[in-house]
NUKOLDO-559663 format. One record per residue (C-alpha): residue number from 1; x, y, z. Coordinates in nm, 3 decimals. Example, Ala and Ser with C-alpha at 12.3 -4.5 7.8 and 13.67 -1.06 7.14 Angstrom:
2
resi xx yy zz
1 1.230 -0.450 0.780
2 1.367 -0.106 0.714
//
This chain:
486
resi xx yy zz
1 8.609 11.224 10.299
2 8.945 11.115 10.446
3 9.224 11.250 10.213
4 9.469 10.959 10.103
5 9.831 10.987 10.176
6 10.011 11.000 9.835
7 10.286 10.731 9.993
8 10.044 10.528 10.193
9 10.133 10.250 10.485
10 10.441 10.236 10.702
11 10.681 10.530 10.498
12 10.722 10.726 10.812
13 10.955 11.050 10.812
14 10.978 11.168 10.477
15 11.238 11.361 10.282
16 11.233 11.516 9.937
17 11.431 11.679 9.699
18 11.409 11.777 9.330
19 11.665 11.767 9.056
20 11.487 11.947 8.718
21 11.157 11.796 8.703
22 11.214 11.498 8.909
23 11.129 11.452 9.277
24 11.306 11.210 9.522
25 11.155 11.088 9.794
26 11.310 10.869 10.135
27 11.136 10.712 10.433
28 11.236 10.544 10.761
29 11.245 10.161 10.743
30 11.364 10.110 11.122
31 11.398 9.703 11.161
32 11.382 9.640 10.822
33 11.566 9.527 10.554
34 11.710 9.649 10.299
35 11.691 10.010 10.474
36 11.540 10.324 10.347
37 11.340 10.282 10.014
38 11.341 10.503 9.733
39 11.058 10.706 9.535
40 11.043 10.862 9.201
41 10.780 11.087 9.123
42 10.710 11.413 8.796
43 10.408 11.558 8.999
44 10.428 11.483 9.375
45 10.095 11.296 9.396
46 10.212 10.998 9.203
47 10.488 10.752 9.304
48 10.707 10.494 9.225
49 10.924 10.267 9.420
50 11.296 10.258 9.240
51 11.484 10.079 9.466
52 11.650 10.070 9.848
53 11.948 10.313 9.974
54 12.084 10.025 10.211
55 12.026 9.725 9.975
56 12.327 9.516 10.096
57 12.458 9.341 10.429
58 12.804 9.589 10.425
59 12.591 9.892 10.405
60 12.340 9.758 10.651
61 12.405 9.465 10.970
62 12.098 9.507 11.144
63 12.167 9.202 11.403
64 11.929 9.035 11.629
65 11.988 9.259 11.914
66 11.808 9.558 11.725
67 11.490 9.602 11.825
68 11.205 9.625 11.676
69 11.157 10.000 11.613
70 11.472 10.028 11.571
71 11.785 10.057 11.383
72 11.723 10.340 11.085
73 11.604 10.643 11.185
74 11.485 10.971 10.944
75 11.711 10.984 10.655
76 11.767 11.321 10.509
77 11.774 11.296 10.081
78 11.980 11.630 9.956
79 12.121 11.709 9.624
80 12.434 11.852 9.582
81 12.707 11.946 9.331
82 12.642 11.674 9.100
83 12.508 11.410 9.379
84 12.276 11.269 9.604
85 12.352 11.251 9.958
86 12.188 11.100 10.218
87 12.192 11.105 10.614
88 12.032 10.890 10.898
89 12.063 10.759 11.202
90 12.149 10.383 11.252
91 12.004 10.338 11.676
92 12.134 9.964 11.679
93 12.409 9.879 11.901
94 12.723 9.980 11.737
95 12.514 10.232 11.503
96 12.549 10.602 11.522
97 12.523 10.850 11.216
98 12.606 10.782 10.884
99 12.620 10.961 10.496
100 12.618 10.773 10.179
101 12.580 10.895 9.860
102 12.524 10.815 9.473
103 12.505 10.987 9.096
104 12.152 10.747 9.053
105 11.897 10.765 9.292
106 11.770 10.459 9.245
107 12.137 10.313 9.302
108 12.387 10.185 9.387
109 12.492 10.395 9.670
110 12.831 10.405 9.836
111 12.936 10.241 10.136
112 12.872 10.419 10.451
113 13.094 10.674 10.605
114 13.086 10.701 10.949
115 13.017 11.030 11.128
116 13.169 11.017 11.455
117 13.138 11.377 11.525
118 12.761 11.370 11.469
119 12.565 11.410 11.766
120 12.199 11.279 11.798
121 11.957 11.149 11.580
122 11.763 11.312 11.258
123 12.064 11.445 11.087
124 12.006 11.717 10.809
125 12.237 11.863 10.528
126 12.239 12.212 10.363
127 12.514 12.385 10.168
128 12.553 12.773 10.190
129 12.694 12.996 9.912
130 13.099 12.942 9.997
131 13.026 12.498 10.012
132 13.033 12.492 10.361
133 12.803 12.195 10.482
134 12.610 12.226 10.785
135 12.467 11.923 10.950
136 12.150 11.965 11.247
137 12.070 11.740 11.445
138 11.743 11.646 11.707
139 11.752 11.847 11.932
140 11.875 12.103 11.785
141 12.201 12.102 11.764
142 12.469 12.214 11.464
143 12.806 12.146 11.336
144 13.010 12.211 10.983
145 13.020 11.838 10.842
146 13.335 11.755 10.554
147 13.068 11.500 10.333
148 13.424 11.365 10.224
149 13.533 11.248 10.546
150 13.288 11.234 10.753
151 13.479 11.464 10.988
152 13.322 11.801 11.181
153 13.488 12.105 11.231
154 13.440 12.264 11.567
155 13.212 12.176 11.836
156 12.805 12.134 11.772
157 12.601 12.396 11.916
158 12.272 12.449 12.014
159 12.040 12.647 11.790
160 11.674 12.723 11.843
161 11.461 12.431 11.977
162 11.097 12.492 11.915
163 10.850 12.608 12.136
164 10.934 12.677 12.488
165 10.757 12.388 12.685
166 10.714 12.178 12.364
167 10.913 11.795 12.399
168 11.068 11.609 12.147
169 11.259 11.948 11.868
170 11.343 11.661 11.638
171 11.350 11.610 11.264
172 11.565 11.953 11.178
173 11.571 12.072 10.807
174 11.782 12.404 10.699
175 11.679 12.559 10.399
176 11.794 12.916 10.211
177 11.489 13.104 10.049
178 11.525 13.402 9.945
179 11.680 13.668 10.220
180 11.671 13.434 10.512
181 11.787 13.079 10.640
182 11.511 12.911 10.747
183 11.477 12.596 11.017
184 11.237 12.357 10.984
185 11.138 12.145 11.307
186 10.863 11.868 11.409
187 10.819 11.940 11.833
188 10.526 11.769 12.043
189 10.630 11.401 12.044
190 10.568 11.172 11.741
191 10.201 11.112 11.877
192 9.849 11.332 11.857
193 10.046 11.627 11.969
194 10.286 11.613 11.701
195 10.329 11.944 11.506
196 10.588 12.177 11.235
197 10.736 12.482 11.385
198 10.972 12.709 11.182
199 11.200 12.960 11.261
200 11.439 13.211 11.025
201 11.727 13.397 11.067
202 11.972 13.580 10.873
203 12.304 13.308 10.893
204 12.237 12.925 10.895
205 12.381 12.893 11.198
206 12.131 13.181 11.333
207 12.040 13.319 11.502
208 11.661 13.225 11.464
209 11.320 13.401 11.553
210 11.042 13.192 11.554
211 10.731 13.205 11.283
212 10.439 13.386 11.493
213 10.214 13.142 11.386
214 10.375 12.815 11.527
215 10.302 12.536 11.466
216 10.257 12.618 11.090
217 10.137 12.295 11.094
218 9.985 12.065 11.332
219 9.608 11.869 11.370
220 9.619 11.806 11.749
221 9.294 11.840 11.963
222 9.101 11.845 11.611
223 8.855 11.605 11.477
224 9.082 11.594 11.174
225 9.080 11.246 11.005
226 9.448 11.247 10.944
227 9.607 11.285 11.319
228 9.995 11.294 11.398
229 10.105 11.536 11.117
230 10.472 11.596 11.174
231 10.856 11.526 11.025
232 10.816 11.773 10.750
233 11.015 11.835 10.483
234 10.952 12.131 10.189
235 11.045 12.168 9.835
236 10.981 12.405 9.528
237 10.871 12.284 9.198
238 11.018 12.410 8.861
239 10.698 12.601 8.828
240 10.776 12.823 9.218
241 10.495 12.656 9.372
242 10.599 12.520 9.726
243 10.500 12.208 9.950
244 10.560 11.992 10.180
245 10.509 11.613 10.247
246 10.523 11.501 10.601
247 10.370 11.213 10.804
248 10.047 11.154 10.948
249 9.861 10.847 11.064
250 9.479 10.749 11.026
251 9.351 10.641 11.309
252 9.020 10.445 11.315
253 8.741 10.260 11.536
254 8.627 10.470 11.856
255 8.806 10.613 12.122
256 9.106 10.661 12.186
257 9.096 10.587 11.803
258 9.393 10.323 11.639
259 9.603 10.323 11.383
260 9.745 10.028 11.198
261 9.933 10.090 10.862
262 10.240 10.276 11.059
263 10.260 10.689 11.027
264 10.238 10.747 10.672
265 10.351 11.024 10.384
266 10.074 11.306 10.319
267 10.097 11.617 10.094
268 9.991 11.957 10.160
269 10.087 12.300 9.924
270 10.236 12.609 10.070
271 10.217 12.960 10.044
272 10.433 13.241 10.155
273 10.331 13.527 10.363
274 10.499 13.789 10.519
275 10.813 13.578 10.456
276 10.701 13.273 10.643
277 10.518 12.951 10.517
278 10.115 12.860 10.555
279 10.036 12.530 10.465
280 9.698 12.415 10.300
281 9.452 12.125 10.281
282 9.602 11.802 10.250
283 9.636 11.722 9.824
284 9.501 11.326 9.863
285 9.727 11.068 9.652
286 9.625 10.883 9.385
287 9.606 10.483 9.482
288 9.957 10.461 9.492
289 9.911 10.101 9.687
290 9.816 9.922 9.398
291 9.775 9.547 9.347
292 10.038 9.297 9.405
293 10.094 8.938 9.267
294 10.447 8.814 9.301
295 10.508 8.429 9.095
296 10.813 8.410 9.240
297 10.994 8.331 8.865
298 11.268 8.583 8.879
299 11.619 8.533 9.025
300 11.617 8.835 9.277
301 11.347 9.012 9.451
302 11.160 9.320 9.360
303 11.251 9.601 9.607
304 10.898 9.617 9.739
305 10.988 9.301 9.950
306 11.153 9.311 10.354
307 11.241 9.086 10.576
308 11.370 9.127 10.980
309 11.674 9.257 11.004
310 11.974 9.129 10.791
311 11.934 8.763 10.744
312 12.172 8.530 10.510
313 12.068 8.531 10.178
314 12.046 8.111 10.186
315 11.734 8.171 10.411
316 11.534 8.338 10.165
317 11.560 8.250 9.807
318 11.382 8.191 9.438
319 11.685 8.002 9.340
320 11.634 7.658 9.498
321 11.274 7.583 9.318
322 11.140 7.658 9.054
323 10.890 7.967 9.068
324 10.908 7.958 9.395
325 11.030 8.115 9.739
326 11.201 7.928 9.948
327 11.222 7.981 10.309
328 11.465 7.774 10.545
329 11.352 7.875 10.929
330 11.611 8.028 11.184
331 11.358 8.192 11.459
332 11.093 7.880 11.564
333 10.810 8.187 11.542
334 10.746 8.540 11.513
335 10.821 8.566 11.900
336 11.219 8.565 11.770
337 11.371 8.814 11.669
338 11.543 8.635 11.389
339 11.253 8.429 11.222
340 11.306 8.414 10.855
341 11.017 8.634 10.711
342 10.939 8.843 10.357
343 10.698 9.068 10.366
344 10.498 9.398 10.208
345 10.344 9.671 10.344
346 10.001 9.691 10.460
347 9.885 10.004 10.251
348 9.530 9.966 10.284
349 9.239 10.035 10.542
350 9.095 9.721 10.437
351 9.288 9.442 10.189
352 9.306 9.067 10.109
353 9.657 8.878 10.078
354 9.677 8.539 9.947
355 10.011 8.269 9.945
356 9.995 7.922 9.832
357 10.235 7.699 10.073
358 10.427 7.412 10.036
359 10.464 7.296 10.403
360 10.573 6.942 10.337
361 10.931 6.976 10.414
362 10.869 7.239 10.728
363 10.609 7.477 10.858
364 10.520 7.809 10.815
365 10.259 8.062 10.689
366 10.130 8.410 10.637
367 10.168 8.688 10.949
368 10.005 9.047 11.001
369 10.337 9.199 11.187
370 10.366 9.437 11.431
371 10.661 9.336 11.642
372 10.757 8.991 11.825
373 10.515 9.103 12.086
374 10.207 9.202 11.861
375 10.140 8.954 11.553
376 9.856 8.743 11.415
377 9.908 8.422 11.174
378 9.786 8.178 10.968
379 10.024 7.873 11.025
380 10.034 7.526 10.817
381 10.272 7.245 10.882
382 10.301 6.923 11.078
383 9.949 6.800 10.972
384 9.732 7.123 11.097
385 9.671 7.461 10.990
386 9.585 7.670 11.247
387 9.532 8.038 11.364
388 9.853 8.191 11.657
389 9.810 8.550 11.809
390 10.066 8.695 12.034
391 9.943 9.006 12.212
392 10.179 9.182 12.480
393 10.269 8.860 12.752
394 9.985 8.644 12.605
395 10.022 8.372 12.339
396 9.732 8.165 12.197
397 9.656 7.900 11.929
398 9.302 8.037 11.841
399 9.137 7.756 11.589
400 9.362 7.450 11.409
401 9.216 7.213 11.153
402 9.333 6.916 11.019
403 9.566 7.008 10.699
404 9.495 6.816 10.351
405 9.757 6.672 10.174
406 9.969 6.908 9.904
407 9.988 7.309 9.910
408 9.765 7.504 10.106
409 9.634 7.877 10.003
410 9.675 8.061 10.289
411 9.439 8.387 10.330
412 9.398 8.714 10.562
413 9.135 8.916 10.525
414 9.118 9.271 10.658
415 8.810 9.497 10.694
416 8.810 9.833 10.853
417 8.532 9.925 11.078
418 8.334 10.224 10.880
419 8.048 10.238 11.134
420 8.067 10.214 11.509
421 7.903 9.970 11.721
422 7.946 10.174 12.031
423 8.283 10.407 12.153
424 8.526 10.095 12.228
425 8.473 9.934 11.814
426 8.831 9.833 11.721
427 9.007 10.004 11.390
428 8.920 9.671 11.190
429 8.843 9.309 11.224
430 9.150 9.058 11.056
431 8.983 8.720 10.963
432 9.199 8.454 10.893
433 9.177 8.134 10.706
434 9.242 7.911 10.396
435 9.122 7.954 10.016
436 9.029 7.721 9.779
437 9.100 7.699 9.435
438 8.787 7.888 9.292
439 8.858 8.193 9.607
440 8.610 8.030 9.855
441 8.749 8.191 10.182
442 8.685 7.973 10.512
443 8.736 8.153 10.819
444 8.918 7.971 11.089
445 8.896 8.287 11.316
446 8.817 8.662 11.321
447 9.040 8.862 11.571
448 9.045 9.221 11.670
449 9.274 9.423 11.465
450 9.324 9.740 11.781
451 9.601 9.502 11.935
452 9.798 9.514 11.647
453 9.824 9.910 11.658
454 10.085 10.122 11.748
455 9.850 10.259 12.050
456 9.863 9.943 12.187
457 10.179 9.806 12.094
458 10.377 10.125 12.082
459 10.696 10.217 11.860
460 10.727 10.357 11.535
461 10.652 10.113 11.267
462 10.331 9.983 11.079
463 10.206 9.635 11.010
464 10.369 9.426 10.719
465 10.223 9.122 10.586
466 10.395 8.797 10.463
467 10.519 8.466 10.470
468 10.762 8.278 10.709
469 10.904 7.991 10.839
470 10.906 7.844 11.229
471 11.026 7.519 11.121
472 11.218 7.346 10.824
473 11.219 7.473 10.494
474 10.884 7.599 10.326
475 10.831 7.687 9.951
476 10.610 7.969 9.869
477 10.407 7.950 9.440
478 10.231 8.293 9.494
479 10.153 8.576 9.674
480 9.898 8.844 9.661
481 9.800 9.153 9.758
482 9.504 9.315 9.670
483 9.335 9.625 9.778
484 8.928 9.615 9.919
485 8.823 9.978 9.883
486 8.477 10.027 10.030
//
């Protein structure tokens, strides 16, 4: 059986740390905004989303000219003296590496402060005994970081990077336990050769002799269901027990194999031996991708929701009709990069969404997103409803039917391939279509889900369903989100 990931869809690079018996948990959001949600959890296997680090347009200007896969990179969650801090990478034009910080978790959190002196990408904090912060970076590299000011002392230097030979020393995490300093890394690329080295030494800044038994952690050239495993991050619970979350991906259909919800957050435990770490089995989640049904009857959004970037609050709103969202088009289709769209997560393997449009003042409809290159929809407006795919270069209008007068449901179906017709079966098959109003689904077309996977499309990110609009203004009464376990 394929163990679950405990945060499951796109929640890519994960950080943790504990304050008494609670654990805080951080992800990558990349295009995506608001940036970087926010997890609670009292055991580990159990989560809950409490909000977004970079929930407003000062924090977070993620303009048209980031691309998708872009913009925030690997934030590192810390605790320290009374606060959380938290560092990432911004890769938009402009960007560069930034620390903000709050008393609540769940928010607000400061405005950014700058770090100039920063080097890189994947920033990490630790504090030693005397206060001194020391920031790592990708590659690896390490400076003393002032939190307060954002300022380095001295110049960065290079520390150990991994295995000789091995690309990509990335995602660096210091850590003191017991007698030595200990340095975390993820090495072999973000793809089927990713891995976790770790080194010690008796300083934080070194120097640093490797674990014997690198990678500590790595399922490459296995027939392992969960591929990818990399970007880890450890932690101790109140009761000494260690682990470590980090992401993986599950790839499905035949060969090369595809994956589809984005890399995801898995849990493993950890021992100690002979002063170094040995992880176990993968601890599967509970169903932490439960149900969702959104009415649209509250004033702001629940922090579950993203949309592209950082668009003007005007375009996407519950304010201007009743129990419903309203979405005024920028972007004429998902091809642009600034199309007004909301959407969730895909967190299942197989899943049915559901949104009841208003397309009488506009058009517009329910996506599965990838990128503007990679995308599937279910469009009404302008007296049709029809079925759009855009795969690399290519863009089609697969099926169109007439559209009735007054509010259309529109529907996506998505069923993951459990059996294999012969080596080239895609990772799932995404029908699209309308509903009616006793859940009759009529198919309009069935497409192949592979070319909406990262090993086709490439990048970092996972697909996220939801509404938009190409054209006009169009009013959304419902959405839903419901989970098809086999």
């Amino acid at each position: 059986m394929t163990p679950t990931p405990v945060i499951p869809g796109f929640h890519p690079d994960p950080s943790i740390c504990r304050v008494g018996d609670d654990y805080y948990l951080v992800c990558s959001s990349f295009e995506y905004f608001p940036g970087i949600p926010v997890f609670h959890s009292r055991n580990l296997w159990q989560w809950t989303r409490i909000g977004n680090v970079l929930d407003r347009p000062s924090q977070l200007d993620l303009t048209p000219r980031t691309a998708s896969s872009g913009g925030i990179y690997a934030p590192t969650l810390r605790h320290h003296d009374g606060r959380f801090h938290l560092i990432v990478t911004d890769v938009s034009p402009g960007g560069g590496n930034l620390l903000v910080t709050a008393t609540d978790p769940a928010g607000p959190w400061s405005e950014p402060v700058p770090l100039p002196g920063v080097p890189g990408i994947d920033p990490d904090l630790a504090w030693d005994e005397d206060g001194t912060c020391w920031c790592t970076v990708a590659g690896v590299e390490q400076a003393r970081l002032d939190v307060k000011t954002g300022k380095t002392v001295g110049t960065p230097r290079t520390l150990w990077s991994g295995t000789p030979g091995a690309k990509a020393p990335e995602a660096p995490h210091l850590y003191r336990i017991g007698d030595y300093w200990y340095l975390l890394i993820a090495e072999g690329g973000t793809e089927r050769g990713h891995g976790i080295s770790i080194a010690r030494g008796p300083r934080p800044d070194g120097p640093f002799e490797p674990c014997p038994d690198n990678p500590v952690l790595s399922h490459r050239s296995t027939d392992h269901p969960v591929q990818n495993t990399g970007h880890g991050d450890l932690v101790q619970g109140p009761d000494g027990s260690w682990w470590m979350v980090f992401l993986g991906v599950r790839p499905g259909g035949g060969t090369p194999g595809w994956h589809v919800l984005g890399r995801e957050t898995f849990l493993a435990p950890v021992e100690w031996v002979d002063g170094w770490p040995v992880v176990g089995e993968i601890v599967s989640g509970t169903d932490a991708g439960e149900p969702v049904r959104d009415d649209f009857d509250t004033a702001t959004l629940h922090t579950r929701w993203i949309s592209l970037r950082t668009p003007p609050a005007k375009h996407i709103t519950t304010e201007e009709r009743a129990s419903h969202l309203t979405l005024h088009a920028r972007g004429d289709s998902l091809d642009a990069a600034d199309v007004t769209f909301l959407g969730h997560r895909q967190q299942h393997l197989s899943c049915r969404v559901r949104a009841e449009a208003d397309t009488s003042q506009g058009r517009g409809g329910l996506a599965v997103r990838l990128d503007e290159h990679h995308h599937y929809e279910i469009e009404a407006g302008e007296g049709e409803v029809r079925v759009l795919a855009r795969i690399g270069p290519l863009r089609s209008e697969v099926a169109a039917r007439p559209l009735p007068p007054g509010p259309v449901v529109l529907a996506v179906d998505i069923t993951a391939h459990t059996t294999l017709d012969d080596a080239r079966t895609g990772p799932d098959l995404v029908r699209l279509g309308t509903a009616s109003a006793d859940g009759t689904f009529t198919e309009l077309a069935a497409l192949d889900g592979r070319y909406l996977s990262t090993e086709v499309a490439g990048g970092f990110t996972g697909r996220v369903l939801g509404m938009y609009a190409a054209a006009g203004r169009v009013d959304f009464d419902r959405f839903s989100y419901e989970p098809v376990h086999p």
